[in-house]
C-alpha positions as CSV (number, residue, x, y, z in Angstrom):
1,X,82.5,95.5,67.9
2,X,79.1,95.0,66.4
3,X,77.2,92.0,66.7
4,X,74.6,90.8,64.5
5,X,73.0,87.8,65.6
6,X,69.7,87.1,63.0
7,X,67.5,89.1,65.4
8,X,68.0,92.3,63.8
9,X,70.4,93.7,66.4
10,X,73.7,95.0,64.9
11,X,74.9,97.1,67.8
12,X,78.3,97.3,69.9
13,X,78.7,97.1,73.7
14,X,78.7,100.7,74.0
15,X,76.0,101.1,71.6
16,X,73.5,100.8,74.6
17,X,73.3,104.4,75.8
18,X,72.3,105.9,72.0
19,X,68.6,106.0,72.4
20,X,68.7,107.1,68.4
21,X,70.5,104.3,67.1
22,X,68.0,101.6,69.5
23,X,64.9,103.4,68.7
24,X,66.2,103.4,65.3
25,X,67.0,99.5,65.5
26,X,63.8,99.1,67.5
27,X,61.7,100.7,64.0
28,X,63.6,98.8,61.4
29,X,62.3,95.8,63.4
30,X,64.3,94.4,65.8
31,X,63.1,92.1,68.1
32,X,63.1,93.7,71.5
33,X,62.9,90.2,73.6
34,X,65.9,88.3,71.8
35,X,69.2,89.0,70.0
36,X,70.7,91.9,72.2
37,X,74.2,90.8,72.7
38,X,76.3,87.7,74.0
39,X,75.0,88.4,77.8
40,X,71.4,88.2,77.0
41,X,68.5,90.1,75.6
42,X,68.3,93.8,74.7
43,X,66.6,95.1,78.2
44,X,68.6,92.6,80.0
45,X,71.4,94.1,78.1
46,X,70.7,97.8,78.6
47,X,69.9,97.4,82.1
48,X,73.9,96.3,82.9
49,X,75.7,98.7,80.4
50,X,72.8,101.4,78.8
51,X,71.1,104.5,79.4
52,X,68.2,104.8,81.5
53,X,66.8,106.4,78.4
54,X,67.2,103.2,76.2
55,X,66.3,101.0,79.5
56,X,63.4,102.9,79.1
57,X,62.7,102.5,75.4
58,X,63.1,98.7,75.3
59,X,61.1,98.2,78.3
60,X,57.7,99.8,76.8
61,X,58.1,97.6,74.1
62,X,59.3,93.6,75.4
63,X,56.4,91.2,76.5
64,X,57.4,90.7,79.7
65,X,59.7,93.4,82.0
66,X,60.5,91.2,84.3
67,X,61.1,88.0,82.2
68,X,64.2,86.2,83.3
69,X,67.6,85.2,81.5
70,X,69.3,82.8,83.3
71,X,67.7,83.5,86.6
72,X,67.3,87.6,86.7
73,X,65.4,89.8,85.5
74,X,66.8,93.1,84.0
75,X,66.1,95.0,86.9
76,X,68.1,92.6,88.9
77,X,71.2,93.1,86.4
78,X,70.8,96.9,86.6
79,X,71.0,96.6,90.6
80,X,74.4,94.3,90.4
81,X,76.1,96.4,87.8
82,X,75.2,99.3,90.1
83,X,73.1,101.4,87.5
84,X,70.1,103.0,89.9
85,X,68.8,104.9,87.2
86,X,68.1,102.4,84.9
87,X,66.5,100.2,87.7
88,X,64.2,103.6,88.4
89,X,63.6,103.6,84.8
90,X,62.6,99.4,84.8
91,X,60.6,100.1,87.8
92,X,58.6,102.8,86.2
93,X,58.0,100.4,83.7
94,X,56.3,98.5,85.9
95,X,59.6,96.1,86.7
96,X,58.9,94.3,90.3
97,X,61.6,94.8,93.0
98,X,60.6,92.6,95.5
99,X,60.0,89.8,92.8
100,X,61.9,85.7,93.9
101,X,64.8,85.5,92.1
102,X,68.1,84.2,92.8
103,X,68.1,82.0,95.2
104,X,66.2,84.6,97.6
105,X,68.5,88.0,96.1
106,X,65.7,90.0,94.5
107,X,66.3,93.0,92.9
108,X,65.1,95.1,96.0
109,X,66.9,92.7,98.0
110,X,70.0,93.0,96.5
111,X,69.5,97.1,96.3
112,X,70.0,96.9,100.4
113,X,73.6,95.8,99.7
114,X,74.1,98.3,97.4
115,X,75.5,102.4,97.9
116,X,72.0,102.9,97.0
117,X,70.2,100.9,99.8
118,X,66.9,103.3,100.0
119,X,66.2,103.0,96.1
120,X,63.0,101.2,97.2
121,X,60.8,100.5,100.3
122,X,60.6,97.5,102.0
123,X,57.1,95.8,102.1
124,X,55.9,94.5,104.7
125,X,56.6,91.2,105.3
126,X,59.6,91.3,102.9
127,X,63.1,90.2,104.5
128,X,66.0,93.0,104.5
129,X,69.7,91.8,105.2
130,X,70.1,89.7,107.8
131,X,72.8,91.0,110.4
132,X,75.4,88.5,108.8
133,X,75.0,90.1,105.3
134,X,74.7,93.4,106.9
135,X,78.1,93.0,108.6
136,X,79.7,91.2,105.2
137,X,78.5,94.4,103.3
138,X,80.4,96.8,105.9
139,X,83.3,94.6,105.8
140,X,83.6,94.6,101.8
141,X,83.9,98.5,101.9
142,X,86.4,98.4,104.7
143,X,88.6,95.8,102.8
144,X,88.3,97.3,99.2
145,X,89.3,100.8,100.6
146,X,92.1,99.5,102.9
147,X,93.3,97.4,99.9
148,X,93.2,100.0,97.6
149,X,93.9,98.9,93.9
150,X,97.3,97.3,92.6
151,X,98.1,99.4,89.6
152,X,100.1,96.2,88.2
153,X,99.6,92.6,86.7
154,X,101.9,89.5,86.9
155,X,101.9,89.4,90.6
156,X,100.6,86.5,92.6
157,X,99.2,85.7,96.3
158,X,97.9,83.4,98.8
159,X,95.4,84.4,101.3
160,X,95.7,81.6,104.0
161,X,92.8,81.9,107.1
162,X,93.8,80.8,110.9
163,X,98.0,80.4,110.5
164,X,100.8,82.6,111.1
165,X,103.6,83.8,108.9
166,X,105.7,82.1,110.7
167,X,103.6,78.7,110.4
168,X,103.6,79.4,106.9
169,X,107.5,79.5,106.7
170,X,107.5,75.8,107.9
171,X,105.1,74.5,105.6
172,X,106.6,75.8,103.0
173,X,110.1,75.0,104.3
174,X,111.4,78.1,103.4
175,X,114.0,80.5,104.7
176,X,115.4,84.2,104.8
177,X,115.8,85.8,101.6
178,X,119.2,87.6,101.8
179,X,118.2,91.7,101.3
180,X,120.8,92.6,98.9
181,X,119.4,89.7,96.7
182,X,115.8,91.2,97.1
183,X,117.1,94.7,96.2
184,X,118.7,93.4,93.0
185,X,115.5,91.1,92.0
186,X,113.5,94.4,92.5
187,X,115.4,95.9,90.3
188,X,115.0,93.3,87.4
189,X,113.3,90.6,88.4
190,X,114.0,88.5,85.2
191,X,117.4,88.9,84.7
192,X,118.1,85.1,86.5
193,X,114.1,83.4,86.5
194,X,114.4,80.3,88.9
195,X,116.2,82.8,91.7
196,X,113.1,85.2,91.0
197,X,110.3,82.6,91.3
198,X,112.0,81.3,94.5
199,X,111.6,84.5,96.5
200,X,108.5,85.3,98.3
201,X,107.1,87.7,100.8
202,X,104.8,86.7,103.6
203,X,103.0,89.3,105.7
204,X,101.0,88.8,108.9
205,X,97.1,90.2,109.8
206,X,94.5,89.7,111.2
207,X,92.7,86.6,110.1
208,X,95.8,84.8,109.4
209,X,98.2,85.5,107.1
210,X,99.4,86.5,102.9
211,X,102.2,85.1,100.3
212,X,102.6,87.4,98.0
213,X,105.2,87.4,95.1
214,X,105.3,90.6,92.9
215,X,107.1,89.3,90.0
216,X,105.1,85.9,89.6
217,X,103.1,83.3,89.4
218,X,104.6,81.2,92.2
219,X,102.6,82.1,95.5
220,X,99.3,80.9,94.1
221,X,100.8,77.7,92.7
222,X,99.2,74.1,93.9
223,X,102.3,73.3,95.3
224,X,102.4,76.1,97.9
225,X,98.5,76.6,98.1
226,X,98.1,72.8,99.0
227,X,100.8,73.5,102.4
228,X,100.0,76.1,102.9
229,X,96.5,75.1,103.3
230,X,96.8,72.2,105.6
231,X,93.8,72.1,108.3
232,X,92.5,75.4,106.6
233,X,91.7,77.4,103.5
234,X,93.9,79.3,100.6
235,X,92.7,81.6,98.3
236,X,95.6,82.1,95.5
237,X,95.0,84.4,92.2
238,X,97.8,85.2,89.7
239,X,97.5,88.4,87.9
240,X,98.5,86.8,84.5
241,X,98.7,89.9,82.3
242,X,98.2,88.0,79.4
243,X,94.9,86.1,80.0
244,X,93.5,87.9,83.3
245,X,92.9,87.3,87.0
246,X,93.5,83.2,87.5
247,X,91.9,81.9,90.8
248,X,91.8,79.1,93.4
249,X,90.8,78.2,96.6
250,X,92.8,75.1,98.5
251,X,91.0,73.1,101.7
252,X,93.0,71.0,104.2
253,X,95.7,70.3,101.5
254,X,93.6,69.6,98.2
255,X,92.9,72.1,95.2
256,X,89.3,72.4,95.3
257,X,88.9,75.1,92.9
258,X,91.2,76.1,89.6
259,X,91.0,78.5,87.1
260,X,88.6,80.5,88.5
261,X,87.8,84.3,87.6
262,X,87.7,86.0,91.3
263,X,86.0,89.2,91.3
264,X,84.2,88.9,87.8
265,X,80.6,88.9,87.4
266,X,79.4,85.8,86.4
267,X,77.0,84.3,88.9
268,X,74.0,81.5,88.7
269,X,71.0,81.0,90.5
270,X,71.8,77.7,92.0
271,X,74.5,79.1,93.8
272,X,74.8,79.5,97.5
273,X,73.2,83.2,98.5
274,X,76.3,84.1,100.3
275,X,78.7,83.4,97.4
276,X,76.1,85.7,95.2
277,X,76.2,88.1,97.4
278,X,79.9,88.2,97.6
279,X,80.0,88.1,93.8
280,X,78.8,91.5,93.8
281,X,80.3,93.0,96.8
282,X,83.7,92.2,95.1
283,X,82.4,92.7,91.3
284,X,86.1,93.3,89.7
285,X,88.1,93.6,93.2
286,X,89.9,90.1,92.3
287,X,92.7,90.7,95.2
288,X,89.5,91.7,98.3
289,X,87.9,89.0,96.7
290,X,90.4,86.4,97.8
291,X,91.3,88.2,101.0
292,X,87.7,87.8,102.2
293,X,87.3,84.6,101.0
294,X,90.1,83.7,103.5
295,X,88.4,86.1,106.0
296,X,91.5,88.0,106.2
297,X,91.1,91.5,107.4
298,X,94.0,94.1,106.5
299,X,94.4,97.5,108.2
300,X,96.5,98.6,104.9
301,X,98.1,97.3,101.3
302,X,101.7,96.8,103.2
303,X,101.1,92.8,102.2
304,X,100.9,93.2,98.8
305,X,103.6,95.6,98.2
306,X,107.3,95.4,98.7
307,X,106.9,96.0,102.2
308,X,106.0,92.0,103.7
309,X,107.2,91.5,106.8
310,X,109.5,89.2,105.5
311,X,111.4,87.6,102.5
312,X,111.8,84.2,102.0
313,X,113.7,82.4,100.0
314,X,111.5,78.6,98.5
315,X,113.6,75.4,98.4
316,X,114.2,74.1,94.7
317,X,111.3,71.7,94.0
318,X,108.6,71.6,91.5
319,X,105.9,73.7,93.1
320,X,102.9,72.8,90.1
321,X,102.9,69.5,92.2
């Protein structure tokens, strides 16, 4: 979709890697520091989704290269969308890596955290990641790749830190599913609703331990989330497959966050600087996202499949309570 917004710009999203049609944009008068699209300005822009070619283009012609929008400059958007070329091409421009931004991420910074931690030296007297970070960045590849991807929406968890499966069973009151029914609800999973949303799965790992529910939204409920987080923490997500990833974190028996978008992009300065860094270690990997928040650590996907270690069957109350 093309978006004209009075600046001159009339380009789609993928629009940002034809150096023809921006240079042609660029000569009909377009402004280069304003009107790019709905995430910012054109460099800004480029820098996330373009070519180092257009990156390039824009960048000889804006005021500033390193002016900010909302906090970052473009070469710090190019870094968290993972694009090395078009930071080489901002720094050529003349882009600084090591410039305060972020609540201490930089660009250069943030590149240490990144697959493509040598992109640039580190100064003297510049901080690298500190040995937490460092360890949080290993951990983020181990958990993505143990994870793997689900393939499927319309499932739901609860990530729950420091209690066993079997402590999660008494909160939640619950009891065995019966096998045969699980066999049947696996097989259609709708065909009676209030039997489906009353079966769960509930795995344990290190960390502590996940409710998962295939089928449905009913694992990352506030009813269950707000047990099941007594004198701890719950991450919950439902996949809705109609509206996205829906977050939200429970403490000590209270729903602290709701709604959230777990593993999307959207991050602000005033943040903390380990919630921005885990922003971008678990850019669009909702289901790690919530696992780490919980500081669960997985060997495999087993918990989030249709192999828990074991079915349980909710009591009959109304779990949005």
């Amino acid at each position: 979709m093309a978006v004209d917004n009075g600046a001159g710009w009339s380009v789609g999203w993928n629009d940002w890697t034809n150096l023809g049609l921006i240079r042609a944009r660029l000569d009909a008068r377009a402004d280069p520091d304003s009107g790019g699209y709905f995430y910012g300005p054109p460099l800004h822009t480029s820098a996330e989704c373009g070519s180092p070619e257009v990156v390039a283009e824009l960048a000889r012609r804006v005021a500033d290269v390193d002016a900010e929008h909302e906090g970052r400059a473009a070469l710090w958007q190019a870094i968290f969308a993972n694009r090395p070329g078009n930071a080489r091409a901002l720094v050529a421009a003349g882009a600084d890596p090591w410039r305060p931004m972020m609540n201490g991420w930089s660009p250069g910074r943030l590149s240490l955290a990144t697959p493509a931690p040598d992109l640039f030296s580190l100064p003297d007297g510049k901080t690298g990641l500190s040995a937490t970070e460092t360890a949080a960045v290993a951990e983020a590849r181990r958990l993505i790749t143990a994870l793997g991807r689900l393939d499927c929406d319309g499932f739901s968890l609860a990530c729950v830190a420091g209690i066993t499966a079997a402590e999660a069973v008494r909160r939640l009151e619950a009891v065995p599913a019966d096998d045969a029914d699980v066999e049947e609800l696996m097989e259609d999973p709708w065909e009676d609703e209030d039997d489906s949303l009353a079966v769960i799965g509930v795995t344990d790992m290190p960390g502590g331990c996940v409710v998962f529910q295939p089928w449905a939204y009913n694992a990352s409920t506030p009813g269950v989330m707000k047990r099941l987080s007594t004198g701890t923490v719950c991450h919950g997500m439902y996949a809705n497959p109609k509206s996205g990833n829906q977050g939200a974190v429970a403490r000590n028996g209270v729903i602290e966050e709701w709604d959230t978008h777990p593993g999307g992009g959207s991050v602000s300065a005033g943040e903390p600087a380990e919630e921005i860094l885990a922003t971008y270690l678990y850019h669009y990997q909702a289901v790690a996202y919530c696992f780490a928040g919980a500081t669960l650590r997985p060997t495999d996907a087993r918990s989030i499949t249709d192999r828990p270690d074991m079915w349980l069957r909710l009591p009959e109350r109304d779990w949005w309570t």
